[in-house]
Residue, then its C-alpha position, 0 to 999 in steps of 0.5 A: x762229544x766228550x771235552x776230550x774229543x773237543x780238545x782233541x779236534x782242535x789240536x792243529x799242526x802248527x802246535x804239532x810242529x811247535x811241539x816237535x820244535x821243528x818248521x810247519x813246512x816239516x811237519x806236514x812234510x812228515x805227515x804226509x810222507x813228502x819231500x826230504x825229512x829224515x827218519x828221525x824227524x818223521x819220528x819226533x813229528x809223529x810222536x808228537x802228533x801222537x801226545x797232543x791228540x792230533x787227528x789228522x785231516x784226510x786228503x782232499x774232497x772231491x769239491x774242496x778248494x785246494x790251496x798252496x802256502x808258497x814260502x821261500x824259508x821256513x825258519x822264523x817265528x814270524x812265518x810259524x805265526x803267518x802260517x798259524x792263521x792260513x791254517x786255521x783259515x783253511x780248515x774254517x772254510x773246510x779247504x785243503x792247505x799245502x805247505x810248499x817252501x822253494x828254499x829262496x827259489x821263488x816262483x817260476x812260471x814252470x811251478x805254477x804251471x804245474x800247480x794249476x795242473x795238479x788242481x791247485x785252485x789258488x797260491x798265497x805266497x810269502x815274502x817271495x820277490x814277485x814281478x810283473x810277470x807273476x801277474x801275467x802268469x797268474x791271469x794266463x794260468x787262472x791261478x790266483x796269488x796273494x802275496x804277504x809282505x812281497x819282495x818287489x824289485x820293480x815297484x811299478x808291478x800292476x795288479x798284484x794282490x798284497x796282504x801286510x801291515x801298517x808298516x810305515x805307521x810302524x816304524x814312524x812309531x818305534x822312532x817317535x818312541x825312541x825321539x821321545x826318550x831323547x835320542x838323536x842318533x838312531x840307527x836302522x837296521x834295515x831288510x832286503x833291497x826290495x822289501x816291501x815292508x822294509x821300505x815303509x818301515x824305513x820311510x817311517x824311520x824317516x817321517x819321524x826324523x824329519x818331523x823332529x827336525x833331525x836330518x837323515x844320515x845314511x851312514x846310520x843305516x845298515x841293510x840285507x835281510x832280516x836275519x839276527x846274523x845281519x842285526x849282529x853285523x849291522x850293529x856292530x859296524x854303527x856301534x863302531x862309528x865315531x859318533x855312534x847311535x844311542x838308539x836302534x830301530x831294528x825292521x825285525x826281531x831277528x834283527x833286533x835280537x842280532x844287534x843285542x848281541x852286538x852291544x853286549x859284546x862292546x860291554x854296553x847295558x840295554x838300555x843304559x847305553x843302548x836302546x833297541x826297538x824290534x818289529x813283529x813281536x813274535x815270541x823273540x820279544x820275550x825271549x830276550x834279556x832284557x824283554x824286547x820293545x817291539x812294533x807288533x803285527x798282527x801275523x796270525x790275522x795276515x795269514x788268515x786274511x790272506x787265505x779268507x781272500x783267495x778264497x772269496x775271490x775263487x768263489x767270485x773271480x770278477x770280484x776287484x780285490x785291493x791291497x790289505x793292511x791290518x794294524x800295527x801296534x808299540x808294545x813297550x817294554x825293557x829295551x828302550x829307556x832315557x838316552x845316555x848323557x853324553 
């Protein structure tokens, strides 16, 4: 085989989708002549698909596995990168990958219930709320689910099967790097009620304060959703305060990225005045300016992990599989500096 026709095969549709500058979840939709994408989408997916050489693959084989990515919005970064490893992970394996988003729908019993049907042989889920009645679901059904980073309403859930990473190490991390600069008055902008990752990452806000001896203040801390909207929001009501925080642990990029808007609008420097710290480490952290100090996750390898495991627990339902946690890392650059002498 020629280098060209190397290339050629290796081309996914991650990059097809990334070319497009449209959702993975779009992209196969347009591929595969499914779900509501305009004509003019289905255009600039194929045209793309077209430039970049890439060969589709055709559908299932009698005897292939056949998985179902559940997202509930695809429109971050942090999902193109999840979804990125569950791809290449599937196609390693030779196993058909659909994409499905239920536009914060979530999963209901009726859904998985016709995925089983339809010869769906396993569910990985991302960020959905999950209850204890998905277990129950997924054992009558005997349709396995994996859930990343789920949304947890009851933390008392039994038998759910996770894949996410050392958040709580994460976040102890990115205030222990701020401490470390001098700063006092963090702030945290915080993810939904229920967030899995976003509680780790909070109870790390808080080891590190209180290991440094420094009390927890509830008013410095404002939450929602990981949205650069509610980062905006969140950092303009603690930059507000009449003691406001010299600092800011932001549970995601988009947060991060919301709250360098919001201090740009009071007039303040990043990071003379203001240091920020974001999570995930997705493209974000480079886009910004300044470059954004980030607490990375390995996003490629959640997605990746979490397909390898469905599928070893498809070839072997018996097989007890435990929670997974892939390591988390600080990568500093220019929007953490000396706190600001006051």
């Amino acid at each position: 085989m020629s280098a060209t026709r190397r290339s050629r095969a290796s081309v996914t549709l991650a990059q097809v989708a990334e070319a497009a500058e449209v959702s993975l979840a779009t992209a196969s939709k347009a591929m595969n002549g499914r779900g509501a994408v305009s004509a003019s989408t289905r255009e600039k997916v194929a045209e793309a698909a077209q430039r970049l050489g890439y060969a589709q693959r055709p559908r299932r084989a009698v005897g292939r596995r056949r998985i179902v990515l559940h997202l509930e919005v695809a429109d971050s970064p942090y999902v193109m990168g999840v979804l990125a490893g569950a791809e290449s992970a599937a196609r390693q394996a030779g196993a058909d990958l659909l994409v499905v988003s239920s536009d914060g729908a979530g999963l209901s019993r009726t859904w998985m219930a016709e995925a089983a049907g339809s010869g769906v042989d396993g569910v990985v889920a991302l960020t959905a709320p999950i209850g204890a009645q998905h277990v129950r679901w997924s054992r009558s059904l005997r349709l396995p689910l994996i859930v990343v980073d789920p949304i947890l309403h009851d933390p008392s859930v039994e038998g759910l099967l996770a894949v996410s990473a050392t958040n709580w190490e994460g976040g102890r991390s990115a205030v222990r790097h701020l401490l470390e600069l001098g700063h006092r008055r963090i702030g945290l902008l915080n993810g939904p009620e229920g967030s899995v990752p976003g509680q780790q990452r909070a109870e790390g806000y808080r080891s590190a304060l209180a290991a440094a001896g420094i009390p927890f203040d509830e008013e410095l801390v404002h939450g929602g959703d990981f949205s650069a909207e509610l980062g905006e929001e969140g950092a303009a009501r603690l930059l507000a305060l009449a003691d406001p925080p010299t600092a800011l642990f932001a549970a995601s990029d988009n947060l991060a990225h919301g709250a360098m808007r919001a201090a740009r609008a009071r007039g303040l420097e990043i990071p003379a005045d203001l240091s920020i710290v974001g999570f995930d480490d997705t493209m974000i952290t480079r886009w910004t300016q300044p470059q954004l100090t980030a607490v990375r996750q390995p996003l490629f390898s959640l997605g990746q992990v979490a397909i390898e495991r469905l599928l070893a627990l498809l070839d072997d339902p018996s097989r007890f599989a435990h929670p997974f946690e892939l390591r988390t890392q600080l990568i500093e650059r220019e929007s953490t500096g000396l706190a600001p002498s006051r």
